[in-house]
PDB file of N, CA, C and O in Angstrom:
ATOM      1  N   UNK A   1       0.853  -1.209   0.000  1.00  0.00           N
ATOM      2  CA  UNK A   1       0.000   0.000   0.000  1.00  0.00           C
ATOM      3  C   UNK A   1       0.884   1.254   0.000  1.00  0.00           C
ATOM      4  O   UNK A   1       1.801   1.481   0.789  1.00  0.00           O
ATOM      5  N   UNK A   2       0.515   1.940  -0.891  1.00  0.00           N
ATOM      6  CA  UNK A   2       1.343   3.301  -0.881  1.00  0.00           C
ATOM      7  C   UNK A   2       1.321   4.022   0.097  1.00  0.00           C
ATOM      8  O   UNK A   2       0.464   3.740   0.935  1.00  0.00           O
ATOM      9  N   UNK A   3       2.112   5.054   0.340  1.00  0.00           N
ATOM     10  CA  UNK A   3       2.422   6.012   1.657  1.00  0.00           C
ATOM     11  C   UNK A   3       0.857   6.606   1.986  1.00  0.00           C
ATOM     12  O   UNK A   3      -0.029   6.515   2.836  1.00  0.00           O
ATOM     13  N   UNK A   4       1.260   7.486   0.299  1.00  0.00           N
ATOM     14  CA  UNK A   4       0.049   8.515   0.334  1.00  0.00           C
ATOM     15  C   UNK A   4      -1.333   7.980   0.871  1.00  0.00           C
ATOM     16  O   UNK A   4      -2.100   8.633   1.577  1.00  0.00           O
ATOM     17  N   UNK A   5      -1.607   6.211   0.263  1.00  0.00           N
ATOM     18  CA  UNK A   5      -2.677   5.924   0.422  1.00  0.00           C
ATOM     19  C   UNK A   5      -2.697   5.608   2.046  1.00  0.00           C
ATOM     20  O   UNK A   5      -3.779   5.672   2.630  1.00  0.00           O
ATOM     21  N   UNK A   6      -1.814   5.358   2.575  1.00  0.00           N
ATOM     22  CA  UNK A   6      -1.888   4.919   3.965  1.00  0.00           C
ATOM     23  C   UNK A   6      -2.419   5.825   4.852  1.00  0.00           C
ATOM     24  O   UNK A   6      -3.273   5.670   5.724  1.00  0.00           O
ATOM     25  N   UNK A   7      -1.397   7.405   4.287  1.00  0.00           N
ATOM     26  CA  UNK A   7      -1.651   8.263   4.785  1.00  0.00           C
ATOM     27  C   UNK A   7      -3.205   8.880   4.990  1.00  0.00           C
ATOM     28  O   UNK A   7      -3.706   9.298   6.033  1.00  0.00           O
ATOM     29  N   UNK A   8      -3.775   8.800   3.702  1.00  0.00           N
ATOM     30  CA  UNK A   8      -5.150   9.512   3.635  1.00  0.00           C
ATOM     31  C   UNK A   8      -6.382   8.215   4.637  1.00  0.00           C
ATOM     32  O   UNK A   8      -7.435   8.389   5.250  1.00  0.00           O
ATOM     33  N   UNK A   9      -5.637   7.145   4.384  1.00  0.00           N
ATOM     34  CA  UNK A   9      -6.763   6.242   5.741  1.00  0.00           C
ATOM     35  C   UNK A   9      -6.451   6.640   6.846  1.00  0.00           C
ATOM     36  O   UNK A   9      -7.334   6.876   7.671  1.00  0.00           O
ATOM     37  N   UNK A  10      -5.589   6.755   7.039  1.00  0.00           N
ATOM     38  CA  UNK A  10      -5.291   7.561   8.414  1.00  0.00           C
ATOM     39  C   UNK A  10      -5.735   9.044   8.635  1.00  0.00           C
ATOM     40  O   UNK A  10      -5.613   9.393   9.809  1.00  0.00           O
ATOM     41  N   UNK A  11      -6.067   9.697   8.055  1.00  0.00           N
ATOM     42  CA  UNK A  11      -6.969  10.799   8.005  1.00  0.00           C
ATOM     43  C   UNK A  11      -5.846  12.233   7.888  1.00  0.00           C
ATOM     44  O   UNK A  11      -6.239  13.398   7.959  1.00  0.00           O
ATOM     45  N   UNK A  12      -4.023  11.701   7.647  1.00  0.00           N
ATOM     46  CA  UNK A  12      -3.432  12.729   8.050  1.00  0.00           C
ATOM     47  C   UNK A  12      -3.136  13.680   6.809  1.00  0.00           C
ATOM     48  O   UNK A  12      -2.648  14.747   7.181  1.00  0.00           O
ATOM     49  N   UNK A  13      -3.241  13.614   5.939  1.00  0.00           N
ATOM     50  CA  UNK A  13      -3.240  14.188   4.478  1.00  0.00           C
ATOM     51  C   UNK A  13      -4.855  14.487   4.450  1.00  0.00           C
ATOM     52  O   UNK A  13      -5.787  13.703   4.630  1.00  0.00           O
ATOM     53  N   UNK A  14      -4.864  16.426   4.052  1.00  0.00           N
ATOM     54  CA  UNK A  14      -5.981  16.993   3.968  1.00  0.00           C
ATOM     55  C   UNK A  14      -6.579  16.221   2.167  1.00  0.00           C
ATOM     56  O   UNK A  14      -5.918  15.908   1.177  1.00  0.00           O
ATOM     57  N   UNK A  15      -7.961  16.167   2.429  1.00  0.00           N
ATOM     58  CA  UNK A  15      -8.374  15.872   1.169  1.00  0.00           C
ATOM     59  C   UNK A  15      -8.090  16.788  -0.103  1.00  0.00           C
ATOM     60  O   UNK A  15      -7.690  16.274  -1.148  1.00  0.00           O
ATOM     61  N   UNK A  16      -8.240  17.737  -0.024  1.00  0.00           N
ATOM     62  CA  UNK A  16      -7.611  18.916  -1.479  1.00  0.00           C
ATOM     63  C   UNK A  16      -6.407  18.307  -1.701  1.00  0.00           C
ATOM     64  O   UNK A  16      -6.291  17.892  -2.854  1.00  0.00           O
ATOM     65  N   UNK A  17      -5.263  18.071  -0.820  1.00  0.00           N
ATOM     66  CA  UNK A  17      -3.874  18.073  -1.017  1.00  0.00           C
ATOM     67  C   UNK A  17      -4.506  16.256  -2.304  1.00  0.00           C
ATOM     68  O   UNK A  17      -4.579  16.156  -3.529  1.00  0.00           O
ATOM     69  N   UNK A  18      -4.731  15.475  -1.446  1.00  0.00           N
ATOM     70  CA  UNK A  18      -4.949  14.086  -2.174  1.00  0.00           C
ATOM     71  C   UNK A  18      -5.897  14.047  -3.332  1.00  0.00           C
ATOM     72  O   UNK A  18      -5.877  13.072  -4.083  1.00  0.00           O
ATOM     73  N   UNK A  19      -6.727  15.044  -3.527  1.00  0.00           N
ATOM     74  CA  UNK A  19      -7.318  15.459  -4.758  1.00  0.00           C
ATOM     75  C   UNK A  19      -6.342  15.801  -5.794  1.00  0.00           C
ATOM     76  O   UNK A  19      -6.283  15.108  -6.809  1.00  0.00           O
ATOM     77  N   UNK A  20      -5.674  16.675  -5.650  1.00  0.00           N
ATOM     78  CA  UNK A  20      -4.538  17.249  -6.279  1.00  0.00           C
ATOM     79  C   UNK A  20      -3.604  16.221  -6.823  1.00  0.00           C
ATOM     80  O   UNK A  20      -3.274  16.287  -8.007  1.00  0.00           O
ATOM     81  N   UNK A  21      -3.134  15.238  -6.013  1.00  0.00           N
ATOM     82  CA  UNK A  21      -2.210  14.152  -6.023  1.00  0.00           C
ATOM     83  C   UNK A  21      -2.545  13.258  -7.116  1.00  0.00           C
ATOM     84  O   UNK A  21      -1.731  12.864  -7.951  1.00  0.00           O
ATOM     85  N   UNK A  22      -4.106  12.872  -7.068  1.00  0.00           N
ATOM     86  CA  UNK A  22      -4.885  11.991  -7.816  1.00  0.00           C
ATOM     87  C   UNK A  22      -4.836  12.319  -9.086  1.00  0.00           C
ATOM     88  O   UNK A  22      -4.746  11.456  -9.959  1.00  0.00           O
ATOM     89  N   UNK A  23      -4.888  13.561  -9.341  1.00  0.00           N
ATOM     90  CA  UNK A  23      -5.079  14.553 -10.476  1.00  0.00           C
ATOM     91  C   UNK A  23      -3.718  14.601 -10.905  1.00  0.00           C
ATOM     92  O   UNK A  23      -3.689  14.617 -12.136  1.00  0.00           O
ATOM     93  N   UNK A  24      -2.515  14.632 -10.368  1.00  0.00           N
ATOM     94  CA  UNK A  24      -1.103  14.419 -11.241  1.00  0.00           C
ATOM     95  C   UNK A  24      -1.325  12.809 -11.174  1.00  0.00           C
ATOM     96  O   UNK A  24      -0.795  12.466 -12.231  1.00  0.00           O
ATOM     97  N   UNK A  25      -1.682  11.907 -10.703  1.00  0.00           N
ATOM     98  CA  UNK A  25      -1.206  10.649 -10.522  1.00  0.00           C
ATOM     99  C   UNK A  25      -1.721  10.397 -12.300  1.00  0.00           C
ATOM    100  O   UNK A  25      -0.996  10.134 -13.259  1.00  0.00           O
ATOM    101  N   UNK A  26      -3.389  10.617 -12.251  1.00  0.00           N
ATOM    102  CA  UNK A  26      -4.256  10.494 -13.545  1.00  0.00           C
ATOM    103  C   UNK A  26      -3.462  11.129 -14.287  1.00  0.00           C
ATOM    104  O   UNK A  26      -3.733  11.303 -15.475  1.00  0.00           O
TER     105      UNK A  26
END
């Protein structure tokens, strides 16, 4: 499991920031 994804289950990465992320990942 990736960082980022670990991170955002864990609630510590704001959602905009992981929106954003998703959006360079795509």
């Amino acid at each position: 499991m990736p960082l980022d994804q670990l991170m955002v289950e864990e609630g510590l990465v704001p959602s905009a920031r992981w929106e954003m992320r998703r959006k360079l990942v795509i």
